[in-house]
Every structure is written in structure tokens, then in C-alpha cells.
C-alpha positions as CSV (number, residue, x, y, z in Angstrom):
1,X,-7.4,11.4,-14.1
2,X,-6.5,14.9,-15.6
3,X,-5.7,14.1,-19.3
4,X,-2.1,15.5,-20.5
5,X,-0.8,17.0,-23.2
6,X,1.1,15.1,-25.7
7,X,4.1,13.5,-24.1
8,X,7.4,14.2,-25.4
9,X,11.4,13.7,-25.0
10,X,13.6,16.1,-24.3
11,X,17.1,16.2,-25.8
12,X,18.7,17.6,-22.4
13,X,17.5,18.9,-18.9
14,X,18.7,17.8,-15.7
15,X,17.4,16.3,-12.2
16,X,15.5,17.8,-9.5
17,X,11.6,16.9,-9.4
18,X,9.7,19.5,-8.4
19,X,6.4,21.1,-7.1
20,X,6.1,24.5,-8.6
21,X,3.5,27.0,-7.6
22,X,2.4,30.2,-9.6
23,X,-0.6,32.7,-10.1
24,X,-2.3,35.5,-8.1
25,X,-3.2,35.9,-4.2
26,X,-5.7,33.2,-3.0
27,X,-9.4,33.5,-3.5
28,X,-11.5,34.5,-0.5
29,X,-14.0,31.2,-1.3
30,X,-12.9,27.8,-1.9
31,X,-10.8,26.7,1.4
32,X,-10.4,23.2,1.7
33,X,-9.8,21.2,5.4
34,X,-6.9,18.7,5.3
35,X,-8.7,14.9,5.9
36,X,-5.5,14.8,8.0
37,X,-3.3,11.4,7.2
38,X,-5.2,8.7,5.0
39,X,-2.9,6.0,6.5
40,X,-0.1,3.9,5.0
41,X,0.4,0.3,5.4
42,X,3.8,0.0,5.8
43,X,6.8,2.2,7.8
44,X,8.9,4.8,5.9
45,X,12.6,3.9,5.1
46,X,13.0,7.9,5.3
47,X,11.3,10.1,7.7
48,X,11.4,13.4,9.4
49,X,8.6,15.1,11.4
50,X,10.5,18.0,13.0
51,X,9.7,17.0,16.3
52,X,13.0,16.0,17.5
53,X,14.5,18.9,17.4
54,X,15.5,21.5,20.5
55,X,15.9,25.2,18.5
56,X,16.1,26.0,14.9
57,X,20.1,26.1,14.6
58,X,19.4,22.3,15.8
59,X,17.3,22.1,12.8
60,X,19.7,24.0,10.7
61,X,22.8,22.1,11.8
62,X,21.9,18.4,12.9
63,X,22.3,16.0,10.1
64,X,20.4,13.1,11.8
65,X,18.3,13.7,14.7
66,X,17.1,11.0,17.1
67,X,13.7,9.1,15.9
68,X,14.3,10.5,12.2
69,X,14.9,8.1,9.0
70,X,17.6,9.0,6.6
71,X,20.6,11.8,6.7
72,X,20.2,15.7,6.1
73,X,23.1,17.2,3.6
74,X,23.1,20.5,4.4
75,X,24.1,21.6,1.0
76,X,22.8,24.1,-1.8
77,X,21.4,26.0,1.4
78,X,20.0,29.2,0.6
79,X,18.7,32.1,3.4
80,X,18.6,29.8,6.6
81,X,18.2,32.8,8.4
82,X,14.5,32.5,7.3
83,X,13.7,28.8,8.3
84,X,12.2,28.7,11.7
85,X,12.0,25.6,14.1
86,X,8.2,26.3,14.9
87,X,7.0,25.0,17.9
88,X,3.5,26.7,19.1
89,X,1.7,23.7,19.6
90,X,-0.2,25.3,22.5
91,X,-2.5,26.8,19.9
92,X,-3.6,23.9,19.3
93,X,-2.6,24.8,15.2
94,X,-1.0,20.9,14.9
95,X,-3.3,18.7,16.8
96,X,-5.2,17.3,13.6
97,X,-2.2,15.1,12.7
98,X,-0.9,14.9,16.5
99,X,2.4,17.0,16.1
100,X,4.3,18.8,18.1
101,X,6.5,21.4,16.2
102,X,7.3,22.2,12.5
103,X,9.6,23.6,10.0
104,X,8.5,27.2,9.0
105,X,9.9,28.8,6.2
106,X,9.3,32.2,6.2
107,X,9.1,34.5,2.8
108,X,9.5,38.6,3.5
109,X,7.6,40.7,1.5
110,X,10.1,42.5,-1.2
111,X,10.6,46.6,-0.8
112,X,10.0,48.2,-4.3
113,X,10.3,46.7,-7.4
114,X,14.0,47.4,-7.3
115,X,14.4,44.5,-4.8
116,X,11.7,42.0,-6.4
117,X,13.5,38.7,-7.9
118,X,14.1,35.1,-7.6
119,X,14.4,34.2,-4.0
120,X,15.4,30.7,-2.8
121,X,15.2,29.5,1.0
122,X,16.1,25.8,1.4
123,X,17.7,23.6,4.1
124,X,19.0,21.1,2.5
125,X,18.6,17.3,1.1
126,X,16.9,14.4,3.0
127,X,19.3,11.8,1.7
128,X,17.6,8.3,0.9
129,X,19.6,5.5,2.2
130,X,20.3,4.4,-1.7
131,X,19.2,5.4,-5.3
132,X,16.2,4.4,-6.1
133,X,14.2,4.9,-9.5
134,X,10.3,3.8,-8.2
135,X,9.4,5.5,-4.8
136,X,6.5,7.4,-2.9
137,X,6.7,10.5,-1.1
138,X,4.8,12.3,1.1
139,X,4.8,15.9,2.5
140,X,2.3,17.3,5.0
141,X,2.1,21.6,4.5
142,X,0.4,24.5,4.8
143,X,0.0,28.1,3.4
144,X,-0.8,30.9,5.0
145,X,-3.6,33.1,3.9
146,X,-1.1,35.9,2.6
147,X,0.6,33.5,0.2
148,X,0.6,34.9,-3.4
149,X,3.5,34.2,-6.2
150,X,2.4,36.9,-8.7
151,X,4.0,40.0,-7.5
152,X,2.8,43.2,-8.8
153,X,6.0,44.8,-7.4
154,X,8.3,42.3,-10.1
155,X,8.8,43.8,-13.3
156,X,11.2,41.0,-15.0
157,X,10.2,38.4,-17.2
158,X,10.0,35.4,-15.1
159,X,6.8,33.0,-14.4
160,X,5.0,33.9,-11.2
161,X,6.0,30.5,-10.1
162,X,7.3,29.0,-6.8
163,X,9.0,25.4,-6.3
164,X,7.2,23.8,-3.8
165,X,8.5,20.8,-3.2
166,X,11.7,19.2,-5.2
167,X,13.1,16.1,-5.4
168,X,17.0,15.4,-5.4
169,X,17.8,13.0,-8.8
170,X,21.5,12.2,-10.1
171,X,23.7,11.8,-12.8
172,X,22.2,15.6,-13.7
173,X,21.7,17.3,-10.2
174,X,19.7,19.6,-11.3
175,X,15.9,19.5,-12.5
176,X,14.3,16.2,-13.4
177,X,11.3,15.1,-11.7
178,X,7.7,16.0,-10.8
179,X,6.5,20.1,-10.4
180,X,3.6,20.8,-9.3
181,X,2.5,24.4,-10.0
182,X,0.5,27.6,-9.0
183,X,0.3,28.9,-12.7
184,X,-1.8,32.7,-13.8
185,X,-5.0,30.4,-14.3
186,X,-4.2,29.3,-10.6
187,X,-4.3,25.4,-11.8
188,X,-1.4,23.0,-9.9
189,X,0.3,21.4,-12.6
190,X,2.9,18.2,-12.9
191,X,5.6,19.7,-14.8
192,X,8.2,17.0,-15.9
193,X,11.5,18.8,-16.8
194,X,12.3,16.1,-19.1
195,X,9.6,15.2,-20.9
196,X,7.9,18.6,-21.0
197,X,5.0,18.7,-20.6
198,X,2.3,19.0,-17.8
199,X,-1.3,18.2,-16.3
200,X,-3.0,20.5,-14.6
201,X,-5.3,20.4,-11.4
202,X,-7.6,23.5,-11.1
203,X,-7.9,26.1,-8.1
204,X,-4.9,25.3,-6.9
205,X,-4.9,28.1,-4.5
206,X,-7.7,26.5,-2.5
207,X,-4.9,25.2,-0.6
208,X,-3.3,28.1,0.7
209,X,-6.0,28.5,3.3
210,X,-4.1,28.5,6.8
211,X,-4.6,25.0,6.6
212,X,-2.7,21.1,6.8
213,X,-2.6,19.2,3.8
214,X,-1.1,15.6,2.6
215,X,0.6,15.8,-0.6
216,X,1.7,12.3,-2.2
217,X,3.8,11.3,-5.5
218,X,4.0,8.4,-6.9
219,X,7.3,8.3,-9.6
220,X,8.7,5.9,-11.5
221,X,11.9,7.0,-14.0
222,X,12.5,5.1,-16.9
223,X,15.5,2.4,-17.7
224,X,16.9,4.0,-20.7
225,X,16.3,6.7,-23.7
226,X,12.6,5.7,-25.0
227,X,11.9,2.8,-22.2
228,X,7.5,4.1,-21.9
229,X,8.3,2.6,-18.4
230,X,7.8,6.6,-16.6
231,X,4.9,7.5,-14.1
232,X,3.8,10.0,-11.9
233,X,0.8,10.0,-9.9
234,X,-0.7,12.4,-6.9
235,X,-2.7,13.2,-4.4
236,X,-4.0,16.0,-2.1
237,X,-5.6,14.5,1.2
238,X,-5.9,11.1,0.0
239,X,-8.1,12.0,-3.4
240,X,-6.1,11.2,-6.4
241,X,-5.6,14.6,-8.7
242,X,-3.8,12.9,-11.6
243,X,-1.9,9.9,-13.1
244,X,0.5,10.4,-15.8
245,X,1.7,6.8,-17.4
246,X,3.4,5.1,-20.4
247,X,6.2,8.3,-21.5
248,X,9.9,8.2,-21.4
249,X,11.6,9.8,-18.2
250,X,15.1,9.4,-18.5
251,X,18.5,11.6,-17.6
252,X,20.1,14.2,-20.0
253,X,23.3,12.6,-18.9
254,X,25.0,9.0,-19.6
255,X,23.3,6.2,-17.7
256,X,19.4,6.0,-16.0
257,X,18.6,8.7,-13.6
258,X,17.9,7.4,-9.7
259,X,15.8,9.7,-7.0
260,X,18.4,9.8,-4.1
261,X,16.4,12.3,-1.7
262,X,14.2,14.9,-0.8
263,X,15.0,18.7,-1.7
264,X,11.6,20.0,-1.1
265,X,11.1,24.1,-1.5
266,X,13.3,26.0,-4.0
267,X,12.8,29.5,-5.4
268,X,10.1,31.7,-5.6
269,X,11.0,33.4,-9.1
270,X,9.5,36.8,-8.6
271,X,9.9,37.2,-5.0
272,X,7.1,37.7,-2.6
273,X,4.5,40.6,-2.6
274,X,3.9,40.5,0.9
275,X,5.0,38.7,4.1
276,X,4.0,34.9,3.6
277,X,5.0,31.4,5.3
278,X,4.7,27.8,4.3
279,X,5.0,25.1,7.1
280,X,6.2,21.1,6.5
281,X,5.5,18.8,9.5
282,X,6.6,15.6,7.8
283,X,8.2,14.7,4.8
284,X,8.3,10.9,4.2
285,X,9.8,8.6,1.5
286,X,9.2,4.8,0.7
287,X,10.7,2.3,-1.5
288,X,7.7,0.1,-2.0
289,X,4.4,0.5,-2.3
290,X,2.8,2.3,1.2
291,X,-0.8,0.9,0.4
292,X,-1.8,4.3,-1.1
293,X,0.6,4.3,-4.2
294,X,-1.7,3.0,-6.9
């Protein structure tokens, strides 16, 4: 376990949990092979691998493709015109975890600093069946070599940071949840938008390597203002990198906050430097505990 900083309430924020990533370009030493899936002992009740679908408007339109878990709501999309229905599985690229095709998402590098700022491409939310305020999640990604989020090119003010992976929380909408982040000191941190504070993991860019990984989350939100009922744990390929436990997680709004799906990637703040791309084979929710989750 990563010890944290100490744990505090906010007075307001709002409800997406999210993976952040910021810092410089990937080291050249340091690459890390994905152990591929570590197993779970029970079924999703929300699941999507990409593989059922025929072209990438397919993936941009269908709401609920045959063989997936759970409902797509194609809303708060942002530059579709840059997710890409990938499917060269010839190369062999997916065999480790036995898929066929993924979702690419594809960032362009920015022309001139004139042009360098916060850029979002999204899909959409994976809609859980119902609000829940305990679940585990799982993503399976991977960077390619050219990623960086600190662009020489940007010359505002914001964090060289990039939202990895969200998740979609009500009454607020908006940011509550789990970060994890790239930061300057290239670390991935939890960053809880309500409690504000993080935990950081070091050499985070280890991971953008060309490479699959299995990212897990663990949450737990609080019943009410002060219940020390909130947790957060994760893992990259099956090792535990942190547990957060025993803080206050609640809404900004009236009445306890509930997870109700997956948002996964959000903005890059300061653009990309060069041409990059993140891939997501599976993204994967439960409601009880899939034999990883303590």
C-alpha cells in the first residue's frame, strides 16, 4: 500500500471518477508486459469487448450490441471522428488476451502552439443496469510508444494531465470518483475529486510501452456527509498499487452519490505533442465482489 496524504472533505465538487494521466514522453527503459487477465470468479453484470461490432459507425452508433452487458448512451460525445473500430488482429497485436478487434482512440499531434489546448475524444457512457455505490471495474489498454501529455507546444496554464479512464456518478454529473494520473514526476496517482487528495504510484509511464494492460478499481462511496465508509483500491496486471480506506466520499449535492456507468477517457488538457493512440479491448463492471476485489 502507497500511504496517502491526509484525507479531507470537500465542501463541493461533483461526479465523474476518473483516471488522469500527466508528465513527459515515456522513458526508453522500464517497459512492462501485461500478465494478460488474472481471472475473475464470477461473470460481469456489464461488459463490452469491442468484438461485436461490424465498422466503427457500428461502434459509434449501436447502443447495445449482441453478446455485450449493459446499454451505451451516446451522450457528452466529443471528436468521434477520432475513435476507430480497430480490427488488425492478423498481426497477431491481440492474441495475449484472445481478442479479436478494439476500440482505438486516436489523439493528432497539435500544429503550433496557437492550436495546443484541451482536447476531449469520448464515445459515450456504458450504462450500469442500476445505481450502485460498491462496484469493481476493469479496463484492459494500451499506449502507444509516442504517447506523452506534456506538450512543449502548449503555453497555457493547465496540468499536463490526461483523463484516462472516468467513471459516470449522479446527483452531480460531473467529477467524483477515482483519477488515476501521469503527473511532471511521471507517478500515476488516485485523485478523489471530493475528498482531495491523492496516492501516488511511481513510473507511471512504464505503461505506455505498445503494450496490454489490466487496470482494476475497487470503490466504495460513502452513505452520507462524514460516513468513513469510502474506499478505493487498484491494480495494474493483477499486483495491487494502492488501497485507500476509512475517508468520507460523498456528493456535493443533496442525497448519497451512486456510480451508474462507465465514461472511461476524457480530455487531454494541453493537447498532444505528437500523433499518439490509446486502445481499450474490454471494459467490465461488477456489483459484487469478482474474487480479485480485496
Amino acid at each position: 500500500m502507497i500511504a496517502g496524504r491526509l484525507v479531507r472533505t470537500a465542501a463541493a465538487l461533483s461526479g465523474l471518477a476518473y483516471v488522469l494521466a500527466s508528465c513527459g514522453a515515456p522513458s526508453a527503459t522500464g517497459s512492462v508486459s501485461s500478465t494478460g487477465d488474472p481471472g475473475s470468479s464470477t461473470p460481469p453484470w456489464v461488459y463490452d469487448d469491442f468484438s461485436q461490432y461490424t465498422s466503427t459507425g457500428d461502434l459509434l452508433t449501436n447502443t447495445r450490441p449482441t453478446g455485450s452487458l449493459g446499454t451505451w448512451a451516446h451522450i457528452n460525445q466529443n471528436n468521434t471522428q477520432q475513435i476507430v473500430l480497430d480490427t488488425t488482429a492478423a498481426n497477431g497485436q491481440y492474441a495475449p488476451l484472445g481478442l479479436k478487434q478494439a476500440m482505438r482512440y486516436d489523439y493528432a499531434a497539435c500544429a503550433g502552439s496557437t492550436n495546443c489546448a484541451d482536447y476531449t475524444v469520448a464515445l459515450g457512457y456504458l450504462m450500469f443496469p442500476t445505481p450502485v455505490t460498491e462496484g469493481w471495474v476493469e479496463w484492459v489498454a494500451k499506449f502507444a510508444p509516442t504517447f506523452q501529455t506534456n506538450n512543449p507546444n502548449f503555453t497555457g496554464s493547465a496540468s499536463a494531465a490526461y483523463k484516462f479512464f472516468l467513471i459516470y456518478t449522479q446527483p452531480d454529473g460531473t467529477r467524483v470518483g477515482t483519477t488515476y494520473t501521469y503527473t511532471s514526476q511521471r507517478t500515476i496517482e488516485y485523485l478523489n475529486a471530493i475528498v482531495e487528495d491523492s496516492w501516488g504510484i511511481p513510473n507511471a509511464n512504464q505503461y505506455w510501452d505498445g503494450k496490454w494492460h489490466v487496470y482494476r478499481m475497487h470503490y466504495r462511496l460513502s452513505a452520507y456527509s462524514g460516513d468513513p465508509n469510502g474506499l478505493v483500491r487498484f491494480w495494474v496486471d493483477g499486483v495491487k498499487q494502492f488501497e485507500q480506506t476509512g475517508f468520507s466520499w460523498t456528493a456535493a449535492g443533496p442525497g448519497p452519490a451512486t456510480i451508474n456507468g462507465l465514461a472511461g477517457p476524457a480530455n487531454m488538457n494541453q493537447g498532444s505533442y505528437q500523433n499518439a493512440s490509446v486502445w481499450f479491448a474490454r471494459w467490465a463492471a461488477w456489483s459484487t465482489d469478482p474474487g480479485w476485489g480485496g
